[in-house]
C-alpha positions in Angstrom: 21.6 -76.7 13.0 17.8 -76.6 13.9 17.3 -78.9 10.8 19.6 -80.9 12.3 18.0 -81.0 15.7 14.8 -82.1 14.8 15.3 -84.3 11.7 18.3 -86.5 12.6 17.7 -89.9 14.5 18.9 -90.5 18.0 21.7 -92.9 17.9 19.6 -95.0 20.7 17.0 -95.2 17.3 19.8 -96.0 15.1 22.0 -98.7 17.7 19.0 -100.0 19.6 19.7 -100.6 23.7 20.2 -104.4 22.9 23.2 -103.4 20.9 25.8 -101.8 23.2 28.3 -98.9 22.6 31.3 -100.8 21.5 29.4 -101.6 18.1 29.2 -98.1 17.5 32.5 -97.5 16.3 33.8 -97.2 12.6 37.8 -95.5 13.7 39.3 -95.9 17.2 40.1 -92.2 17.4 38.2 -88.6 15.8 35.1 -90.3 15.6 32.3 -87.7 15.6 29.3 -88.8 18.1 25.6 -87.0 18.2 23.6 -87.2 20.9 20.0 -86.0 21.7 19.3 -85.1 25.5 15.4 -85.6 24.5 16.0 -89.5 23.4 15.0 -92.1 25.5 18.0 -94.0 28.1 20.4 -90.9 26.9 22.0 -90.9 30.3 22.4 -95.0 30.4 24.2 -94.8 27.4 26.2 -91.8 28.2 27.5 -93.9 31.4 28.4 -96.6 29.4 30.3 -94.5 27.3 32.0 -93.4 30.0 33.1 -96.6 31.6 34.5 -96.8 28.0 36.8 -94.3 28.3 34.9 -92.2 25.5 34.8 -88.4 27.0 38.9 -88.1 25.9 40.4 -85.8 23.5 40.5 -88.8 20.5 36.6 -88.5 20.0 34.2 -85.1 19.7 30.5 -85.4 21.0 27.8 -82.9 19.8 25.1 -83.0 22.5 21.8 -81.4 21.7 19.7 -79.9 24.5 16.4 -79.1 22.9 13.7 -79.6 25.4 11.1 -76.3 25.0 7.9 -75.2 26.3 5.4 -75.2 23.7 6.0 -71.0 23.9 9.4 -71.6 22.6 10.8 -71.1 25.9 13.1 -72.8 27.8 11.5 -76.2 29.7 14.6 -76.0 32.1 17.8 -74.6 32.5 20.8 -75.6 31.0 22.4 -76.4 34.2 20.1 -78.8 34.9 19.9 -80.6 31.7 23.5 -80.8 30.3 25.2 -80.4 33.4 23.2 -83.2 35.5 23.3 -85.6 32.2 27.6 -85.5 32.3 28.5 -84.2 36.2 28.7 -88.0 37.3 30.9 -89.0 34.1 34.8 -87.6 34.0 34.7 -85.8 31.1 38.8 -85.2 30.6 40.4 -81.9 30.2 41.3 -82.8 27.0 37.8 -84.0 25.7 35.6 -82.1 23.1 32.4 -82.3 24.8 30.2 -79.7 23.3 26.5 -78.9 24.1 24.6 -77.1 21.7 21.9 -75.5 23.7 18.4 -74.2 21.5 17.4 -70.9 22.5 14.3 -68.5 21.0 14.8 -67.3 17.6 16.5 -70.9 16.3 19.6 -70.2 17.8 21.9 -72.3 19.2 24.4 -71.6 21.9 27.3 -73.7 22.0 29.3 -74.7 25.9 32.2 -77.1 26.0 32.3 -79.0 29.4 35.0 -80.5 31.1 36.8 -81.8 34.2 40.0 -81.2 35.9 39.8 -84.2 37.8 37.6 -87.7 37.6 35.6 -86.0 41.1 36.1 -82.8 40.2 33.4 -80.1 39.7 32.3 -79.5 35.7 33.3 -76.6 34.5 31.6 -75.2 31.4 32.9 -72.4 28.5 31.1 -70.7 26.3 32.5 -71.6 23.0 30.2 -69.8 20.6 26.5 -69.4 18.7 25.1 -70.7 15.9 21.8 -68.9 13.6 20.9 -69.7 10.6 21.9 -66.2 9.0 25.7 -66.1 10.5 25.8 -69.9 10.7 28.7 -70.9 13.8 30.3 -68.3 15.4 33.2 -68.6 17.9 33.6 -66.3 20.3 36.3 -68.5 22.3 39.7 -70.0 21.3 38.7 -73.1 19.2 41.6 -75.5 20.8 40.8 -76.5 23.8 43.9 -76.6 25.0 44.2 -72.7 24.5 41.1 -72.4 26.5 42.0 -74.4 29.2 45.7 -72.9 30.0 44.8 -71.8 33.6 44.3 -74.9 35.7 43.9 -72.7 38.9 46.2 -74.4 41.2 45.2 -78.0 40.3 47.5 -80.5 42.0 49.8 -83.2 40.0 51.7 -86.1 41.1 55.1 -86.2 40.1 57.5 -88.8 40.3 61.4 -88.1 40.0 64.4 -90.3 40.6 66.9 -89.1 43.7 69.7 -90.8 44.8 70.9 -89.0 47.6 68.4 -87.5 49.9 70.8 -84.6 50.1 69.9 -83.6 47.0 66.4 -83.0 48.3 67.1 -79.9 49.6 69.1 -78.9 46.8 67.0 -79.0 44.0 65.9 -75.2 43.7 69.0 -73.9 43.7 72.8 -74.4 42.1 74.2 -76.6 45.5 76.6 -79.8 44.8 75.8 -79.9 40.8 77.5 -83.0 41.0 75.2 -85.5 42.3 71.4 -86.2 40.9 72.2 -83.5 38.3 70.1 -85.1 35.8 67.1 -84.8 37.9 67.4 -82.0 39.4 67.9 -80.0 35.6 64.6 -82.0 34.6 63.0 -80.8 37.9 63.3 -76.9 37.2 61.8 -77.9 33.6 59.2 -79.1 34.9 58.1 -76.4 37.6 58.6 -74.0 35.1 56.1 -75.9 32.9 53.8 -76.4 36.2 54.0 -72.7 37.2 53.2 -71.6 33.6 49.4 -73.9 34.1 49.1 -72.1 37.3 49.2 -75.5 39.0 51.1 -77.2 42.0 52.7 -80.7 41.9 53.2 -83.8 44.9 56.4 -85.1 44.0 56.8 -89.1 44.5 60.6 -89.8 45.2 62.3 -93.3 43.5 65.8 -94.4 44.3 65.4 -95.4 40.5 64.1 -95.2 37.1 62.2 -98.6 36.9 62.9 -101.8 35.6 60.5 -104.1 34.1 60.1 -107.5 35.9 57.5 -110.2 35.0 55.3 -106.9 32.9 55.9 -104.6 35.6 57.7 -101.9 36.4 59.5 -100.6 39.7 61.4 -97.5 40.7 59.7 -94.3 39.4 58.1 -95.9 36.5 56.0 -98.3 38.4 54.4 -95.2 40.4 53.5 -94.5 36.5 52.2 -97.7 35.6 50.3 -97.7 38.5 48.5 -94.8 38.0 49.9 -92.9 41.4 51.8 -90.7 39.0 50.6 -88.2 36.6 54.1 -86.8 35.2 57.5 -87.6 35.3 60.0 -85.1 36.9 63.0 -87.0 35.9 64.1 -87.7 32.1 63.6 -90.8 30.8 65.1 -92.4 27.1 62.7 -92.7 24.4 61.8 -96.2 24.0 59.4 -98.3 22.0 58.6 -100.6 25.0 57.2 -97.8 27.7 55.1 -96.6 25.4 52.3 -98.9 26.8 53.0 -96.7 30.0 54.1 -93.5 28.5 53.8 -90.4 26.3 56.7 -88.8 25.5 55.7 -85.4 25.0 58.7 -82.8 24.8 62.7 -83.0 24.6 64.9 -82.0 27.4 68.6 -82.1 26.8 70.7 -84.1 24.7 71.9 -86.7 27.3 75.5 -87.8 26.8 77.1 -90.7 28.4 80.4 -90.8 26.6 83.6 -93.0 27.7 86.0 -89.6 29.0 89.7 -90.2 28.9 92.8 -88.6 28.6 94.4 -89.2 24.8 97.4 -91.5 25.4 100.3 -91.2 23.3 100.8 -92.4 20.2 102.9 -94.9 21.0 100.6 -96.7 23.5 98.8 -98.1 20.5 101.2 -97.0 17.3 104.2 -97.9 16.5 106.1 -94.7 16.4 108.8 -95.8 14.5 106.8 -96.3 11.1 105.1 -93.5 11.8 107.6 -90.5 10.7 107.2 -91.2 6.9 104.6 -92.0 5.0 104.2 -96.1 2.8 105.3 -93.6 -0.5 108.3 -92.7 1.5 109.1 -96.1 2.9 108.8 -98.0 -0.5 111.0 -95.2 -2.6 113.6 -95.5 0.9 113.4 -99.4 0.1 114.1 -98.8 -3.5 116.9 -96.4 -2.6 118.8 -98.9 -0.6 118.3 -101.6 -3.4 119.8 -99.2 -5.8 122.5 -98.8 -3.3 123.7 -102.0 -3.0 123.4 -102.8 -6.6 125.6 -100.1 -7.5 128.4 -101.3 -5.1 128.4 -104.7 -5.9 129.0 -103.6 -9.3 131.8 -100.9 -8.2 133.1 -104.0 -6.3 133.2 -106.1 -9.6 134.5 -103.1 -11.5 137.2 -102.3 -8.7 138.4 -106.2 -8.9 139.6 -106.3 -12.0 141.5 -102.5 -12.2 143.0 -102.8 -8.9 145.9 -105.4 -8.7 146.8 -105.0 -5.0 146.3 -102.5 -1.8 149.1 -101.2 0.1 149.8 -102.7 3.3 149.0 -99.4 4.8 145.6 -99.5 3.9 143.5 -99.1 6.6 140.2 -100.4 5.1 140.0 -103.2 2.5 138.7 -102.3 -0.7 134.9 -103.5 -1.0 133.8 -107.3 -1.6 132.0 -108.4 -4.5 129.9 -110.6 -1.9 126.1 -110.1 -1.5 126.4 -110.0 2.0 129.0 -108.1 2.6 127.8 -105.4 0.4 124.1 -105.6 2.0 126.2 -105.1 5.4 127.6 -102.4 4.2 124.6 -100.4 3.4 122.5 -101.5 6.7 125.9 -100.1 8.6 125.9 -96.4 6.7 121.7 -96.6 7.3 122.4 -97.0 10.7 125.7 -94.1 11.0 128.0 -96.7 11.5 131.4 -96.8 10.6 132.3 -98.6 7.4 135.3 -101.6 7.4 135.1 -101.3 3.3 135.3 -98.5 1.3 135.6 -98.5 -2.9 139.5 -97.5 -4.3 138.2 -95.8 -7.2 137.1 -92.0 -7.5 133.9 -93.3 -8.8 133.2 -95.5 -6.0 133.6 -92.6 -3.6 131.6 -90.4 -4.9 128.7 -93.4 -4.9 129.2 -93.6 -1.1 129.5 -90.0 -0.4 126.2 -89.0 -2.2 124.8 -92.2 -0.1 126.2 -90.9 3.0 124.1 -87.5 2.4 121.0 -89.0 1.2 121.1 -91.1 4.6 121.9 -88.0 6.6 119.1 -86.0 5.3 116.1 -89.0 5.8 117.5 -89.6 9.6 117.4 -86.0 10.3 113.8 -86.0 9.1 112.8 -89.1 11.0 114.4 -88.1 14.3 112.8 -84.7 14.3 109.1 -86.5 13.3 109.4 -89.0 16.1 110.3 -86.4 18.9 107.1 -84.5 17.7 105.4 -87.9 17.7 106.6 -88.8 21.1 104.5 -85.7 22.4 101.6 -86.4 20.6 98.4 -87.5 21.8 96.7 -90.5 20.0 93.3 -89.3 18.1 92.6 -92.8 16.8 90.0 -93.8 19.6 86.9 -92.6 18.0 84.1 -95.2 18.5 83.4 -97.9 20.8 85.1 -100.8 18.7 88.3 -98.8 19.1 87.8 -98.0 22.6 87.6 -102.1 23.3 90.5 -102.7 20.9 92.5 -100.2 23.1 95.1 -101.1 26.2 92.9 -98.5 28.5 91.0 -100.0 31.5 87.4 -99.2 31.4 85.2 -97.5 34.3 82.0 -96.6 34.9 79.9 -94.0 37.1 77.3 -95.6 39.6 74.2 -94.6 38.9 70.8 -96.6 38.4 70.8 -95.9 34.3 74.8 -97.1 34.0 74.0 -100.1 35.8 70.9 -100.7 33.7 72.8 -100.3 30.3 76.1 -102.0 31.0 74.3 -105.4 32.1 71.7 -104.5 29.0 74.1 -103.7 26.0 71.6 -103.8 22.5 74.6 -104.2 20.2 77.1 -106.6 19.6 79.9 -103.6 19.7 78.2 -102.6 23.0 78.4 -106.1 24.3 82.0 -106.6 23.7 82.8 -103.5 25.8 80.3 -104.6 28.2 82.8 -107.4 28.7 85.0 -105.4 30.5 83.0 -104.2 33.3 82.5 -107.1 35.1 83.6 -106.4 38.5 81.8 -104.7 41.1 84.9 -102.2 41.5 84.3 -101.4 37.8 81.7 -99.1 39.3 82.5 -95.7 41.1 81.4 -92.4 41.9 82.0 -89.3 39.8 85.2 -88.2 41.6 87.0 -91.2 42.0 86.6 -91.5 38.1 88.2 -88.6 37.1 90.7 -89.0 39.7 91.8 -92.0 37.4 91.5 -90.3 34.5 94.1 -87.6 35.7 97.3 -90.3 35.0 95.8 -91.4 31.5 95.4 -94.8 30.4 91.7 -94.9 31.7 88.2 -94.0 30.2 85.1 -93.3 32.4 81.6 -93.7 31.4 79.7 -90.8 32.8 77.6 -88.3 31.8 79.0 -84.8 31.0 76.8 -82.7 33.2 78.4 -84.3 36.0 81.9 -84.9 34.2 82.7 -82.1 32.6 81.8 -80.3 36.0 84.8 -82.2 38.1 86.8 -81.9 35.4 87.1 -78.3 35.0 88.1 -78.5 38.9 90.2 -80.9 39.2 92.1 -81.5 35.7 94.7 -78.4 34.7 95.1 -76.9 31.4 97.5 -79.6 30.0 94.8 -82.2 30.9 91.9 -80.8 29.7 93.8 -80.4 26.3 94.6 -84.0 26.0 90.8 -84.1 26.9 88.3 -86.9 24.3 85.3 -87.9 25.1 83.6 -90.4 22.5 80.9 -89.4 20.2 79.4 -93.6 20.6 78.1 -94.5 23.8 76.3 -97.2 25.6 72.6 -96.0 25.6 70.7 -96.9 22.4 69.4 -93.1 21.9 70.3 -90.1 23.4 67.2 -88.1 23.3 66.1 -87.6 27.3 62.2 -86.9 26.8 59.6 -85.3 29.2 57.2 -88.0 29.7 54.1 -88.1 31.5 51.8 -91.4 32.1 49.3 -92.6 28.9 46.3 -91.0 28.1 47.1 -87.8 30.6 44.2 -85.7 29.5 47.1 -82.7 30.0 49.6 -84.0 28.0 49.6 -81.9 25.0 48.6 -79.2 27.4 52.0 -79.8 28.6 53.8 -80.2 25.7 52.4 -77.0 24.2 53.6 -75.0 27.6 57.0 -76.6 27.2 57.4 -75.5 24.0 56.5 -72.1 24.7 58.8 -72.4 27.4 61.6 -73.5 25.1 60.7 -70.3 22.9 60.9 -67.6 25.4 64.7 -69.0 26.3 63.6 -70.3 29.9 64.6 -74.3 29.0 67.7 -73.0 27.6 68.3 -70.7 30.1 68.1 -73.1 33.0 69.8 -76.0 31.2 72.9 -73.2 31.1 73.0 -72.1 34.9 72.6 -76.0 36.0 75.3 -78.0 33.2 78.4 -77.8 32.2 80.1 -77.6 28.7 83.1 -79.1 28.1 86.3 -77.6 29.2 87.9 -75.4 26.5 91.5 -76.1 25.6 92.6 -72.4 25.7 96.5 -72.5 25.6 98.6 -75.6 25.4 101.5 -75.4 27.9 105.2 -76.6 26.4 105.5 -79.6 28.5 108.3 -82.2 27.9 107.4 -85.8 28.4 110.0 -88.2 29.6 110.1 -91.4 27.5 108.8 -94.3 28.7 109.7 -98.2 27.7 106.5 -98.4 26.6 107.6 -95.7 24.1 111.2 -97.7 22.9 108.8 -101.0 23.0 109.0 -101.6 19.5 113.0 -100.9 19.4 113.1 -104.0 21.8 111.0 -106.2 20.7 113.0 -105.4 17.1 116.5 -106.2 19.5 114.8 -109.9 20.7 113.9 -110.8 17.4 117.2 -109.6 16.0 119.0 -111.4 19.0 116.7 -114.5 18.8 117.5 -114.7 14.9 121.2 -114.7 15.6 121.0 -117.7 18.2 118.9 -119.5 15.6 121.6 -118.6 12.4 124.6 -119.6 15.1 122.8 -123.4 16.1 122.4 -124.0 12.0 126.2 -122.8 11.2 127.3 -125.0 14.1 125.0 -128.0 12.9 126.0 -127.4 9.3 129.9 -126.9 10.1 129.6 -130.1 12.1 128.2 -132.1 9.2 130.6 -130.8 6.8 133.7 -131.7 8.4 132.5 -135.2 9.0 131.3 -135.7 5.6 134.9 -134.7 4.8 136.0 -137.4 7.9 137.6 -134.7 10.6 136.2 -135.3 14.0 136.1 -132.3 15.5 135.2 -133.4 19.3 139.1 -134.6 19.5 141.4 -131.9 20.2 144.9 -133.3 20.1 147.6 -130.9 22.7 149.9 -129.2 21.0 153.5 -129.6 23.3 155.2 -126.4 23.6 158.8 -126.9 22.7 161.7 -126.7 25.1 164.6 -123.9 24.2 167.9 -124.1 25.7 170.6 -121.8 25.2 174.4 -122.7 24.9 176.9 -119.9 25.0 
């Protein structure tokens, strides 16, 4: 390092002071800068430096202080070389300012300097020595972050987004978790990550999280882009845009924002009455009832031309080699009716009995599946696209980031549902939500801290195992960071406390005491649910069509009957009267 010292050329030799310190650079960032205290216009360059923005943790500086007596002593001390030549400049708390000081006995001593603060005082640290027998020697942590831990009660400003000013008074202990709950989980995160850096925080309250207007920002990121904050005490999403005004620097909780809802039965979006059997077991049912009516019409053909008359007796006629009657026939037994046919021959009745049983057997199975289906709830709605697709009306908790997404949806699936929140109304507080969610047939967008909370007080255990809350929701990511505002010299500082933090169980530990989890299902009660129409819905609209159809075959057999009969010259709008004859009786 001596050699060093006295061989290498200033960098004022090297850049000369006509070429400033912006042409210095090679990289943008770990860029390794030398500078000699004894050079001439040191401190002028230093300054500029500084107005640059250079004393940060993206570029080390190795400053030699070498000015001796011809003795070998020290000219003057390092306090008033080092120190003087940087205690006007903010060197940042994260900066790798190092002095390497050149003692008696060509040794060098090496001191980091730093500042909390852009007016605070400099503080140095003894880092290590350097000889030319041991070479460098570090007697101090080498990150500086490590070294740097204890800020010593240094003040931050904080920013944090309340809604309620009630909540201000709340935030240090377990009161009314349903309102500002985001924040105030956030909050204990980050005064355990203050406490841990022995520092204090000014919190700056926002009734919002910021939205950019014209390239600025309001609500509590404005009081970042501004510079009035230093951290964030309220989560934020990740997102490519603030990073001009943010460093994410830790993750929080997993912020969910799902659509909750009762599941509605299956016949609010199935119909129930194709559900019992499977398309194997509909097609082979088809083909059973084609084999059926093949095999009387040809017992009817058979039973024509053996049986010469029926008694007069005979209750039922003997079956009709006509299609339709024998088609008839079938749909009647398929639907436990009575039969006005029935085959003469032995064969024949064994055909119909072994029909009958077959028929028996599949309506037992389909009655029993469809009062099983009746009290089951519907799974299907398992993304947003089904959600839209659904008959449920949509609703939405009223807070700043709901408002936000709903009127900024990033998707064309998002934008469809967005379509139906539209009203003012559409937007309500946490408990008049799940009040509508108690009857079914409505979904509420909010997020589960505060959800899942009012639902294990006001939903009972039948509810809460009807209970589905959507995996898809409306914000693009999920991932609620800690942020703090760009080019914070103690960012990583922060993120290294937070992580420590996260591995002594304290994150986790105060996530638990302030969220909830969702409710568990643990016994589901025997309830019986009445039917509603909307359950016999598709047996009606099966009775229109069916009656419709019949109106429709009735006008063509009257319109058909009337052109046959006057083809054949018979008007049928005359009705001659028929006289009813007189009787008289003569003894």
């Amino acid at each position: 390092m001596k050699e060093a010292s006295t061989n290498f050329q200033c960098l004022i030799t090297v850049n000369p002071p006509d070429r400033p310190v912006s042409k210095w650079f090679v990289t943008t960032q770990l860029q390794l800068f030398v500078v000699d205290l004894a050079c001439p216009d040191t401190r002028e360059r230093l300054k500029e430096a500084d107005g640059m923005g250079l004393f940060n943790g993206n570029y080390i500086w190795l400053v030699f202080d070498s000015a001796k007596e011809n003795n070998g002593t020290k000219l003057v001390s390092y306090r008033n070389t080092a120190v003087s030549a940087f205690e006007d400049l903010y060197v940042t708390a994260n900066s790798q300012v190092n002095i390497a000081t050149e003692m008696a006995g060509d040794r060098f001593e090496l001191t980091g300097l730093y500042k909390r603060y852009a007016m605070g005082k400099m503080i140095p640290e003894k880092l290590g020595y350097w000889t030319k027998d041991d070479g460098l020697v570090f007697t101090a942590e080498k990150s500086p972050f490590l070294r740097r831990q204890n800020l010593q009660g240094h003040t931050f400003n904080a920013t944090m987004v309340i809604t309620n000013d009630r909540s201000l008074k709340l935030l240090r202990d377990l009161g009314d978790p349903t309102t500002d709950t985001v924040s105030k989980v956030y909050f204990a995160f980050i005064e355990l990550t203050i406490e841990a850096m022995n520092a204090t925080a000014h919190y700056l309250i926002s009734r919002k999280w910021g939205e950019r207007i014209n390239g600025s920002y309001d609500g509590m990121l404005g009081y970042v882009q501004r510079g009035e904050a230093d951290l964030l005490a309220s989560p934020v999403i990740m997102s490519a845009v603030r990073l001009e005004i943010l460093q994410y620097v830790a993750y929080g909780l997993k912020i969910r924002l799902p659509f909750i809802f009762l599941s509605p039965q299956l016949s609010y979006n199935n119909n129930v009455y194709l559900l019992p059997f499977g398309m194997d077991v509909w097609y082979c049912t088809l083909a059973l009832f084609v084999s059926f009516v093949i095999i009387l019409r040809f017992i009817a053909v058979y039973e024509e031309g053996i049986i010469d008359d029926v008694p007069i007796t005979a209750v039922k006629k003997p079956v009709s080699k006509s299609w339709s009657d024998v088609i008839m026939m079938n749909i009647g037994t398929i639907c436990q009716q009575d039969i006005y046919m029935e085959p003469k021959s032995a064969g024949g009745r064994v055909v119909l009995l072994q029909m009958k049983i077959t028929i028996l057997f599949l309506m037992v199975s389909y009655s029993a599946a469809i009062l099983v289906l009746l009290q089951t709830p519907d799974r299907s709605i398992k993304d947003l696209m089904s959600l839209y697709k659904s008959n449920l009306k949509l609703g939405v908790h009223n807070t700043p980031y709901n408002r936000f997404y709903f009127t900024h949806p990033d998707t064309p699936v998002r934008k469809l549902v967005a379509t139906k929140i539209t009203k003012e109304e559409d937007y309500m507080t946490a408990e008049v939500g799940i009040q509508k969610v108690r009857p079914g047939f409505f979904a509420f967008n909010i997020d589960t801290v505060v959800g899942y909370t009012l639902i294990r007080q006001m939903l009972d255990e039948s509810e809460k195992c009807r209970l589905q809350a959507l995996e898809e929701s409306m914000i693009p990511n999920n991932d609620a960071m800690i942020a703090v505002k760009k080019n914070f010299p103690f960012a990583e500082l922060t993120m290294i406390m937070n992580r420590k933090l996260h591995e002594r169980g304290l994150i986790t530990r105060e996530a638990r005491r302030r969220t909830a989890t969702k409710p568990i299902c643990l016994e589901r009660p025997m309830t019986y649910i009445s039917i509603a129409p909307i359950d016999c819905e598709a047996a009606f609209v099966f009775l229109g069509y069916g009656m419709t159809l019949s109106v429709i075959i009735f006008i063509v057999e009257v319109f058909v009957g009337r052109k046959k009969h006057k083809a054949k010259g018979i008007n049928i709008t005359t009705f001659r009267r028929v006289t009813t004859p007189h009787f008289e009786y003569i003894d």
